[in-house]
N, C-alpha and C positions, 0 to 999 in steps of 0.2 A: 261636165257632170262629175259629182264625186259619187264614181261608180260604189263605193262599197255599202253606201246607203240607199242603192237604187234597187230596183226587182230587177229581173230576167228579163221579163218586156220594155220597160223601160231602158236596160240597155243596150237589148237587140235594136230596138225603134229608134234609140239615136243614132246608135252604128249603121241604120240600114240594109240591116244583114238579118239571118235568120242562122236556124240552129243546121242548114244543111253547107254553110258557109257561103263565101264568095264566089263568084266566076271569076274565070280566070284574066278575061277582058276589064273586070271591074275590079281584081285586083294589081293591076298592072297601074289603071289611071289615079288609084291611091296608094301606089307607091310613088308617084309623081308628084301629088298631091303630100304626102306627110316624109317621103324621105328614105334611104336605106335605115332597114333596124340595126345603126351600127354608133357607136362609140364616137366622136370626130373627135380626132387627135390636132394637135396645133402643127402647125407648118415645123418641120424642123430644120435648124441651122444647117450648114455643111459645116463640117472640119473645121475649115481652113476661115470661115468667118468668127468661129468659136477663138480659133487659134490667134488672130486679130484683135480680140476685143479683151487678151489676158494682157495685153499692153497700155491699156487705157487707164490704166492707175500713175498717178503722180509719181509716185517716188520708184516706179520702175522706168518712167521718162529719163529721172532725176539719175537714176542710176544706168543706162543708155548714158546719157551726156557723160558720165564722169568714167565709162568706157572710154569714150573718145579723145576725153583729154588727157584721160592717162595715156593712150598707146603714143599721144604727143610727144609729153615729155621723156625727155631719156631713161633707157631704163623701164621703161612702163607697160612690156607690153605682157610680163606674165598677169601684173594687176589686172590690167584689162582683159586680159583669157579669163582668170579668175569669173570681173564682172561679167562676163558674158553666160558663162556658163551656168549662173546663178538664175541671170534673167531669163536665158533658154529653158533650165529645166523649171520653175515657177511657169512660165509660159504652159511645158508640156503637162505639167499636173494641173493646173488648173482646167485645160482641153479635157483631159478625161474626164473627172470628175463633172467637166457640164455636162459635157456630151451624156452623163445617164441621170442627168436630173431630174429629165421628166420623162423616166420611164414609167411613171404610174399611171398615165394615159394610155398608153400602148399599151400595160394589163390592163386597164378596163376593157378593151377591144377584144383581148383574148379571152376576157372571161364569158361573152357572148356565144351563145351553145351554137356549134357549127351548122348544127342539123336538127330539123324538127319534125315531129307529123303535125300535117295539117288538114283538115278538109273543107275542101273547095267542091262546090257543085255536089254536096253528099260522097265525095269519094274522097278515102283518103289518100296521103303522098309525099313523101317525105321528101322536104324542098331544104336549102340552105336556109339556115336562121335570118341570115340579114334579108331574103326576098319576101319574109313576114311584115304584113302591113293591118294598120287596124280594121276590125273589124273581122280577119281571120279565126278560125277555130282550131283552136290548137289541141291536143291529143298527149296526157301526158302520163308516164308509166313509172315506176320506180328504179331511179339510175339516170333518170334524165335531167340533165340543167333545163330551167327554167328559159326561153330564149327572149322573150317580152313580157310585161305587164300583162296581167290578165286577170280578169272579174270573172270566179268560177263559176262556171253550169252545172256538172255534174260532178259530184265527187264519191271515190269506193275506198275507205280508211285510209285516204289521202295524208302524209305528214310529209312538211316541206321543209328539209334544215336551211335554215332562215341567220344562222349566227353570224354570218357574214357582213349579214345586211342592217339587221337590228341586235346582236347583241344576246340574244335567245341561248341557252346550254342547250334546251330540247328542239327538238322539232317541232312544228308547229301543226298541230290539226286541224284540217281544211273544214269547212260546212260551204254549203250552197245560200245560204238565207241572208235575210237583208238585214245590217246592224243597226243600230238606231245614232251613234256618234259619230256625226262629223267629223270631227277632229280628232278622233282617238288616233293612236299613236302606228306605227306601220307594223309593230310584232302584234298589234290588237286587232288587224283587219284581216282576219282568218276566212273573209270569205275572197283573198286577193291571193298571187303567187306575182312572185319579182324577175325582175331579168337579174342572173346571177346565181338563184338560189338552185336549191337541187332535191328531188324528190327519191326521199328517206324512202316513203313507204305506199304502196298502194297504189290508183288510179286516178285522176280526174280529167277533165276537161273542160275549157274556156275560151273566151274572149279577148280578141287582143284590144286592150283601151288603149295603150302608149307603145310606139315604139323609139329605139334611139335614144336620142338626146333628151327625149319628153319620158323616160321612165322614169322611178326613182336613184337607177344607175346611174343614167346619164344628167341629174339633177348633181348628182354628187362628182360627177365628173368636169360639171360648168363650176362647182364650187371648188377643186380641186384645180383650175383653170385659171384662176381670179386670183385664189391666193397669192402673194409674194412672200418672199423669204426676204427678210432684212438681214444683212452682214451682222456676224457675230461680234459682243462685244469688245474681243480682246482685236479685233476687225479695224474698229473703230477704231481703238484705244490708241493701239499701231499706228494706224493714219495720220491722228492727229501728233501723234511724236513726231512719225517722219516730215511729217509738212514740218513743222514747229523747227525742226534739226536744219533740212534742207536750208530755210530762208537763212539761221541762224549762219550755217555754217558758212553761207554766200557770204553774208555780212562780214564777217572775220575774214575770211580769206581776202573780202575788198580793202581793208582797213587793215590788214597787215601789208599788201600790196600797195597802197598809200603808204605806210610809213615808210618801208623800205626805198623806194621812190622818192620820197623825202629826206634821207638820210643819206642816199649817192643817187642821184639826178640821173647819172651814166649807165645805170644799171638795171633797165626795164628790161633788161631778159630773166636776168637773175630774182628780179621782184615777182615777173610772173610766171618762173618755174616753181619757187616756191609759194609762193600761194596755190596754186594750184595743186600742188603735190599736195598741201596741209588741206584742201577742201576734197582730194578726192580721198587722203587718209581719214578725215572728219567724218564723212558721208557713212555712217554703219552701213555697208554692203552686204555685211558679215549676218546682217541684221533678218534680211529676207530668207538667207538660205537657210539659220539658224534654225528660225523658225517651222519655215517650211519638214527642212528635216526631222527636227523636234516632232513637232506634227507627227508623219510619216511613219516614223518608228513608232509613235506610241500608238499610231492605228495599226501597227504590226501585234505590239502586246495588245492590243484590247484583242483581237483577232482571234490570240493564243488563247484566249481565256472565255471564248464564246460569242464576241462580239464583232460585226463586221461594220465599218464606217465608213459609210459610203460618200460624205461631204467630208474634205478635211480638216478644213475650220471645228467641224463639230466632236472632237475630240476636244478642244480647250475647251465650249461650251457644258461641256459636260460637268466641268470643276465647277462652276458655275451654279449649276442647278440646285432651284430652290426650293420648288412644286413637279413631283412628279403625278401627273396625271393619269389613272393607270386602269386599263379595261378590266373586269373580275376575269370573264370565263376565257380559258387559257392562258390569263397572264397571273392571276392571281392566284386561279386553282389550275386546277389538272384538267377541267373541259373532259372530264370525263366520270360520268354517274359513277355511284361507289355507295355500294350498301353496309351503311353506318350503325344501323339499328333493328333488332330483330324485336318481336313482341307475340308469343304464344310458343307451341310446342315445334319444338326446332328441328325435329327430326322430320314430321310432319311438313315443318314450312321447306325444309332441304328438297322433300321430294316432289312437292306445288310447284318449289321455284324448277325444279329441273323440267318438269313434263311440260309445265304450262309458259311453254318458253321455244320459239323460231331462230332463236340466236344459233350463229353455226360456230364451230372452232375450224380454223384454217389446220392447213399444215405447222405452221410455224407453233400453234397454240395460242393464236390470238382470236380473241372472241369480235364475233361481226353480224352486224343486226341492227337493232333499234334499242339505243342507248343504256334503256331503261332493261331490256333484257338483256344484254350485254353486261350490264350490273350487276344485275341475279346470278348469272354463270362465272362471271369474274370469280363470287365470291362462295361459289361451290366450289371452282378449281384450289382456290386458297386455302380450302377447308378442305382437302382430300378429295373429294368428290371427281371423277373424272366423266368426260364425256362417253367413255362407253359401258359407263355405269347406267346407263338410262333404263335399262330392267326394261318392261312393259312393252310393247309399243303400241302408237296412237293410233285408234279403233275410229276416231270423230272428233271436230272438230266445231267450235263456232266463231268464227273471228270475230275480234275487237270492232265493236262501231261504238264512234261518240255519241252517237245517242245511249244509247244503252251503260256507256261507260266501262263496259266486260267484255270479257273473253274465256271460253270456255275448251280444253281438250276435255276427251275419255279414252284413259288405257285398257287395255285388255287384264281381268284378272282370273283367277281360279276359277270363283263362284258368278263371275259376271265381270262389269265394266266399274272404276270407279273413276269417277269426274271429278275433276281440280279449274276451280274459275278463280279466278283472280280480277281487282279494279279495282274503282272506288270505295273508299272505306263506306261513303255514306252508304249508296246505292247497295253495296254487297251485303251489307246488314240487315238491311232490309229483305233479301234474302235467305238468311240463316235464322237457325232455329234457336236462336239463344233465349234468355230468359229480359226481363226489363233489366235485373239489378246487373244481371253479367253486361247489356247492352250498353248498361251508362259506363261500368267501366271501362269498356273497348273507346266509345266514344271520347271518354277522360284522356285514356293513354294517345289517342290519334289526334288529341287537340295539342296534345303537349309536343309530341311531334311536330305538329306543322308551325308552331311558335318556334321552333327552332330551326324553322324553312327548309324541312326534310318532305320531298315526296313520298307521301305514303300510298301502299299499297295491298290490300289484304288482299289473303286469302282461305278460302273453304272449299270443303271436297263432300260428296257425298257417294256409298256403292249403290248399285242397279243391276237389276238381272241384264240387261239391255240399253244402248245409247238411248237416249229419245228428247231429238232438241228441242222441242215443245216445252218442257218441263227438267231441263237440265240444270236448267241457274237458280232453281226454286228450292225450298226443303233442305238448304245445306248444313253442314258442321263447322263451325268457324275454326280457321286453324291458328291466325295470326295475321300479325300486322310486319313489314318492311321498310323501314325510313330510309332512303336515298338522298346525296346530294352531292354537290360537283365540288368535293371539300379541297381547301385550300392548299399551295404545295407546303410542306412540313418545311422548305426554305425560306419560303416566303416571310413567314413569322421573324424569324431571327433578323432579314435581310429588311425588314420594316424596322426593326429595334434599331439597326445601325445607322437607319435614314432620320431615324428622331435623335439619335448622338451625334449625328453632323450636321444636323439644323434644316434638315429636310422634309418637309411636307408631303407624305402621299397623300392622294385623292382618289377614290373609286369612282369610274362613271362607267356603267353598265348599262345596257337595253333588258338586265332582267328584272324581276320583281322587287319590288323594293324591303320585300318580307327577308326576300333570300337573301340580298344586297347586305342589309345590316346584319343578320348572321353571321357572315362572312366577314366584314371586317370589325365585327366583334370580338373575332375571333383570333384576329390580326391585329388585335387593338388599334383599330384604324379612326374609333368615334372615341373620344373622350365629352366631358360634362359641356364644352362650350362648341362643341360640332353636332351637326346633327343632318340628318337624310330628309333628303327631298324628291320627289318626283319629274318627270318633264316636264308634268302638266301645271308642276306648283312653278317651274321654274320660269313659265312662259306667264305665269300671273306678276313675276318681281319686278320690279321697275329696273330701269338700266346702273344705277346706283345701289344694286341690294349688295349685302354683306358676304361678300364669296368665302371670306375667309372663315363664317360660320358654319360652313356645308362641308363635309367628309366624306360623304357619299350619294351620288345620283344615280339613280334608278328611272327605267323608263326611258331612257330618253332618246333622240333622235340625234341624225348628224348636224344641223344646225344649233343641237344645244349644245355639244361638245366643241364645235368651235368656239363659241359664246363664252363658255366658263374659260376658254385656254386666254380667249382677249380680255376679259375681266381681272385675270392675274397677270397678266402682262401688263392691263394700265396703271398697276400699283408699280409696276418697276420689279417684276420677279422676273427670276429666269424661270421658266417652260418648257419642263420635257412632256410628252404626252408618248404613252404606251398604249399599245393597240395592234388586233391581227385580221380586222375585219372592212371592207369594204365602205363603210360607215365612217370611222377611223381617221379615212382618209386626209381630207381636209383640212380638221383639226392636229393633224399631226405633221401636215405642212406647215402649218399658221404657228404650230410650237416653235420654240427656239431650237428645243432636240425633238426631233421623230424618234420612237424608237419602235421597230417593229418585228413582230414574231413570224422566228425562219420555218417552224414548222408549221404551228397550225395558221400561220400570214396566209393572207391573200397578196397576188402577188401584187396589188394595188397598193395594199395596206404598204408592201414593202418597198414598193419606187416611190413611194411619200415619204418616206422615212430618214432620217438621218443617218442611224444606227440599226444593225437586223440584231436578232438575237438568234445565234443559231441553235439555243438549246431551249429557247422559251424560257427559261428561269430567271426569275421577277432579279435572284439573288446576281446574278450578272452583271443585273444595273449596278447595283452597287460598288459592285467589281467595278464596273467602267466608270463608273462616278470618280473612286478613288485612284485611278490613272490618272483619270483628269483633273484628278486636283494637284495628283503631284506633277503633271507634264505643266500645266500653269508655273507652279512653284519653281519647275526649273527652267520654263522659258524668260520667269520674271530673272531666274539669277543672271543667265547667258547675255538679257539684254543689259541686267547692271553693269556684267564685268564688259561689254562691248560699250555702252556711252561710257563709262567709268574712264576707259583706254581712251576712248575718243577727246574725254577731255582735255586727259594726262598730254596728251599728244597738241593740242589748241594753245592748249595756257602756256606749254613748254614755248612755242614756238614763237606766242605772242613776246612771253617774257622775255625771248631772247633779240627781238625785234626791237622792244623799247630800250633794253641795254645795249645793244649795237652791235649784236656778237651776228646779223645775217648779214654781213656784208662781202664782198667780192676778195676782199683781202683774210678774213675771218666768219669761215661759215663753220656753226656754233654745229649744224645737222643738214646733212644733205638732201635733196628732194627726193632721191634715191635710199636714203635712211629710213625715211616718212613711209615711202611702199611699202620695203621690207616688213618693219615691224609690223605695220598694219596685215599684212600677207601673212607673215608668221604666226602672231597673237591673237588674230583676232580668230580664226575659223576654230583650226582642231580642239583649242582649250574652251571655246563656245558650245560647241557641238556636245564634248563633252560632260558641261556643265547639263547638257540637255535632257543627258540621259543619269543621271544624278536619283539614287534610290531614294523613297518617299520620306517624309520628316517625320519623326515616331507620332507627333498628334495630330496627323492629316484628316483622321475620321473624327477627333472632337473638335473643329474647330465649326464655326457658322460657317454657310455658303461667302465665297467673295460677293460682295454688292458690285455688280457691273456697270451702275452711274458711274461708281468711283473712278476717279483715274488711274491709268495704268501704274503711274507711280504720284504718290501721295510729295507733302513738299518734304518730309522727313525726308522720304527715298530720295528724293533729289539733290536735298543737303550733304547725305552720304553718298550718292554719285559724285556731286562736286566737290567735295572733300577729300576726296580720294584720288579725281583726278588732279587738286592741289598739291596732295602731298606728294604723286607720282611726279609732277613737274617741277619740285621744290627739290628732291632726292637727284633727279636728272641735272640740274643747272650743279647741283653739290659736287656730283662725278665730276661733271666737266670743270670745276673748280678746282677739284684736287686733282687729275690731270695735268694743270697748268694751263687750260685753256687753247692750246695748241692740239695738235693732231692726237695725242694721246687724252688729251681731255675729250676731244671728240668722239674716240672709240670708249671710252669708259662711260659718256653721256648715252652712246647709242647703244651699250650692252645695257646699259643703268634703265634705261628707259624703255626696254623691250622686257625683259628679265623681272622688273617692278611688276611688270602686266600679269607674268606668268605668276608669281608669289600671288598676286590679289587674286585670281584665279583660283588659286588653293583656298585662301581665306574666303572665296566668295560660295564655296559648296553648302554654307546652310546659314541662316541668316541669323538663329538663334543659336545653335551648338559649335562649338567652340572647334575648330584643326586638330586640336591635342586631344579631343576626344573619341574623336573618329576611329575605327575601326578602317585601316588602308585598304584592307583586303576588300571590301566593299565599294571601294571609289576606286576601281584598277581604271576606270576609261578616262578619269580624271586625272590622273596622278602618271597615266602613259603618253595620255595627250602633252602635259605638260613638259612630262621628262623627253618626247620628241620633238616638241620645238624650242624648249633650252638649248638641245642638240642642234639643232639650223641654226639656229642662233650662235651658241657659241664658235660652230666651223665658220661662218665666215670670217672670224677672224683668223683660227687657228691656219687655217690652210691660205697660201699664198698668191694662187688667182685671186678668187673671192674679195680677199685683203687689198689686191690692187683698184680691183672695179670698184669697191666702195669705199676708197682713196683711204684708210683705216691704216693702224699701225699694231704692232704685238703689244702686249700689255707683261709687265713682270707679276709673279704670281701674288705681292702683296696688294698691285691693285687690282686683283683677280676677287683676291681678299674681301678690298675696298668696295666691289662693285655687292660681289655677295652679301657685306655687313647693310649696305643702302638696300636691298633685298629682304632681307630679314626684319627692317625696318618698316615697311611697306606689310608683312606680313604683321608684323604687331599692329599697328595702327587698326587694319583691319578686327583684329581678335579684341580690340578696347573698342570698337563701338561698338559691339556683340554682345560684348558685358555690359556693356550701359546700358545695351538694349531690353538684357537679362532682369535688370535690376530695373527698368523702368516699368516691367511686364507685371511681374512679382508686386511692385510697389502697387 
């Protein structure tokens, strides 16, 4: 039955039940019957099965194996600590991060009200929430969570804050009566209350129609269940390099291992130490943890700046983003009423809004109550007015019923009592004693109001010798009129400007009015000539192919339609962040590529779906974290240049000196102990550092990356191998002028590590030039490097070291030599920066 269109009898009659409740024998055999009213969460992993299945990636197999063979070869066993320690800690981070993925099951569970009254047999009793089963009568007072689904029976100026659920700024006011639409939306079924929701104000009492799994919670918790998360695409991107490298790298080291076995027949030890050394210094190692750490830290700064990121992939995903899909109340505005607009005599309206107002002030000076009067007193404290200015005190009262649409005090005065009602513009008009011509104007001003989706609220007052509620709200003076509304944060505006200067689409989707809806991001210039606002109800007429990218803002709408719109803009190939703090939210902020959720006024639902929390709510954060994330991208793309870059320099060397003849038993050109080193030395700390590399001056004008794209384009690839060219061309030079004996050997192996370090320097920004940088700004780049020049240059310098990697001293002109091959490598770099300049420009 769709209880909200049904009567009293008709839903007591299908329940079974009546208005004195259940027994207690018949509620037992229908809790057997439909279930605990409780949340079911999914089975969860242990630890230690989590911790298992962060090994099930390829290139951490790939990188395991080349553990093993490193601590083989001689010499190899720091590489292989190295590898391990890489694969250990990726193992341990990825464990935590699963381990709380689906914590937003486990809040739905906690959001279920522990305790409830209910009555059973005509007596009431307050039992645990989950022992509620339908057909129960629930009992419910102001303060209370809502514990099941319920189809009201009786209500006493019932308001159920509902924004959790649907999206609502206000509360919602209950009625008992039957609505005439089926399908209307769940903030439009005011004669229902939700599991989840919580009661603002007043009395009611109802019906349990749904418990569990079958409420609207638990509807959104099956949908929150289903979702998957697909790997991010810098995920991807990664993957398919490292598979691409791995095969690659196999292949070369097979076919350097071949030749050299073909070149002295006697010498398959020697063939397959170095091969192997060149496959496990090939393999980017360097590559996972860079990353990884990369990541890590920059989830440390988004942290510092208000943002917690609870997936670590989704901190690159962030650069990314192209469509921010964004709830209005709370994330957009402040989710808090705010009286914008005054209309009659203000001294008069000062002293209406003070008397005719429940709202309390705490200690602290924070106003608490029902929204709307929370509003009014806000904005007397603003204006001087204090709470114990209240003069008078209240002689009578008539409370707020929705029928009525009013509410009436009377304070005590000299000559008598005078009375202040407040409500409805229409309804209070009717009321007062104004004239026709003064009535059209009030009317005039209260329509322009509401076109600009301000809650309005007059009010009139009249004196009396005596209270008499018979005739209180009759015969009034009109005093004025009050526009409200939940206005936008004063960030938000600017923090939209900057999302249209970086090629970024916001979106509103709200569950509120669609009047309010476009005010608001009118206001936020969120609708231009070729977008426009739509409803749920328009949304669920479109066919599966309508025009997503014509819509700005949604109103009305339900969690199934917020999913809908986030899959619409993902099968065009966007990236998808979706912002949200409510219960609703959920789903569709799983199903984004970035969740982002609000720390304060979040549920905690909203927030274990999430990708990213916001701990301050400010829309302007995202953007904050946007632009980390564009620059942590920017410098994981450079880390991963200058690591294939090395890796090539290191391949090509080895091959070239393969097919000239220089890896033989009598004449080894580079040792396989060479090959570690440098790969240990160059590749981490000068990686690392490239990671944390400050942003590029035009990070916020440029479009979103397109994440089809490939990681690296074939340009990048051409300057990857370009560079590891010239690094292998410069190395065989050393070892040339050397003389090709042991001192060519040690000038190859500083030549060839030292190159790495210079492209390092050259690789800090891909358009500004070395010479223009400011040092002071790149100390972690420029200390990285200046301490592994240092490991690098001691092993020669000092005389153990010098014996183990069978190396000789060098005199200082080819100390010279090695540096001028250095400096060469650093030009080459700075000309194709220029070219790039002049290609950009053209």
């Amino acid at each position: 039955m769709t209880y909200h269109v049904a009567t009293e009898y008709d839903t007591l009659k299908t329940l079974k039940t009546d208005r004195q409740g259940l027994t207690d024998d018949e509620a037992v055999l229908r809790r057997r019957q439909y279930g605990d009213n409780a949340i079911e969460g999914e089975k969860k992993k242990s630890l230690f099965t989590i911790f298992l299945s962060q090994f099930s990636d390829f290139m951490i197999w790939i990188l395991i194996a080349a553990a093993v063979i490193s601590a083989l070869v001689a010499h190899g066993m720091a590489d292989s600590l190295i590898i391990g320690i890489v694969v250990l800690l990726n193992a341990v981070l990825g464990t935590i991060q699963e381990s709380r993925a689906e914590a937003a099951l486990e809040a739905l569970q906690s959001m279920s009200a522990p305790t409830c009254n209910v009555k059973r047999s005509g007596k009431i009793h307050r039992i645990p929430a989950a022992e509620l089963t339908v057909g129960d009568i629930v009992l419910l007072e102001t303060g209370d969570a809502v514990p099941a689904d319920l189809r009201l029976l009786q209500t006493s100026s019932l308001k159920i804050e509902e924004s959790a659920l649907t999206g609502e700024s206000l509360p919602s006011e209950k009625i008992v009566g039957v609505l005439e639409d089926k399908h209307c939306p769940l903030g439009d079924r005011i004669n229902m209350a939700f599991m989840g929701t919580g009661v603002a104000y007043g009395r009611g009492e109802g019906i349990v129609v749904a418990v569990g799994m079958d409420t609207e919670m638990g509807k959104i918790a099956k949908q929150l269940a289903d979702t998957r998360k697909e790997i991010t695409p810098l995920q991807k991107q990664l993957n398919n390099i490292s598979n691409m490298l791995s095969i690659g790298v196999l292949c070369i080291a097979g076919v350097i291992f071949g030749l050299i076995l073909l070149r002295d027949r006697g010498e398959m030890l020697n063939a397959f130490m170095t091969a192997v050394s060149l496959a496990v210094a090939a393999i980017p190692e360097g590559l996972v943890a860079v990353v990884t750490i990369v990541l890590a830290m920059g989830m440390s700064r988004i942290a510092k700046q208000g943002a917690i990121i609870r997936r670590l992939p989704a901190v690159e995903t962030l650069g990314a983003t192209q469509i921010i899909c964004s709830d209005k109340t709370g994330t957009l505005t402040q989710n808090k009423m705010t009286v914008v607009q005054l209309h009659g005599d203000e001294t008069l309206l000062g002293e209406a809004m003070k008397h005719c107002n429940d709202a309390r002030i705490d200690h602290d000076g924070k106003t608490i109550g029902d929204p709307t009067e929370t509003a009014l007193w806000d904005y007397l404290l603003k204006n001087g007015i204090r709470r114990d200015d209240l003069g008078a005190p209240r002689i009578g009262d008539i409370p707020f019923d929705s029928g009525r649409k009013l509410s009436t005090v009377a304070v005590e005065k000299e000559s008598g009592v005078r009375v202040y009602t407040k409500g409805a513009p229409d309804v209070l008009l009717q009321r007062c004693n104004l004239s026709e011509q003064d009535c059209v104007k009030v009317e005039s001003v209260n329509e322009t109001m509401a076109t600009q989706a301000l809650r309005v609220l007059a009010f009139a007052y009249k004196d009396a010798p005596k209270f008499n509620a018979n005739d209180a709200e009759y015969d009034l003076h009109f005093i004025g009129l009050v526009g409200m509304i939940d206005p936008a944060r004063p960030e938000a505006k600017s923090a939209i400007k900057t999302c249209h200067e970086a090629g970024i689409l916001p979106v509103m989707i709200t569950g509120d009015h669609k009047v309010t809806a476009v005010a608001i991001a009118q206001d936020l210039h969120m609708l231009g000539e070729s977008r426009a606002a739509i409803t749920g109800a328009e949304l669920d007429a479109l066919s599966d192919d309508w025009r997503v990218e014509n819509v700005g803002v949604y109103a009305r709408v339900a969690p199934e339609h917020k999913a809908r719109i986030v899959t619409a803009w993902q099968s065009q190939g966007k990236v998808v962040a979706m912002t949200g703090d409510g219960v609703n939210d959920a789903p569709a902020l799983k199903a984004a590529d970035i969740g982002i959720g609000m720390g304060i006024t979040g549920t905690d639902v909203s927030k274990g779906a999430s990708d990213m929390v916001l701990t301050d709510d400010n829309f302007a954060t995202i953007v904050s974290a946007v632009r980390e994330g564009r620059r942590i991208f920017d410098n994981i793309h450079k880390a991963v240049r200058f690591l294939l870059s090395s890796n090539a320099g290191e391949v090509l060397v080895i091959l070239a000196a393969t097919l000239l003849g220089w890896m033989t038993a009598d004449q080894q050109f580079l040792l396989p102990i060479h090959l570690l080193w440098v790969n240990l030395v160059t590749d981490t700390f000068p990686a690392l550092a490239l990671g944390v590399e400050p942003e590029e001056p035009d990070i916020m004008q440029r479009k979103p990356r397109n994440s089809n794209l490939p990681f690296f384009d074939r340009q990048t690839w051409g300057r990857v191998l370009s560079v590891g060219a010239v690094e292998a061309a410069l190395t065989i030079a050393a070892f040339l002028l050397g003389g090709r004996g042991v001192i060519g050997t040690t000038m190859a192996f500083m030549t060839l590590s030292l190159t790495q370090l210079f492209a390092a320097v050259g690789f800090q920004s891909e358009r500004v030039s070395v010479f223009a940088i400011e040092p002071r700004k790149h100390r972690a780049l420029f200390g990285a490097v200046a301490g592994s020049a240092l490991l690098q240059v001691s092993v020669v310098l000092f005389a153990p070291t010098r014996t183990i990697f069978r190396l000789s001293t060098l005199a200082w002109q080819q100390w010279f030599g090695v540096l001028g091959l250095c400096v060469v490598m650093l030009l080459f770099i700075e000309g194709q920066k220029a070219l790039a300049r002049r290609t950009t420009r053209g």
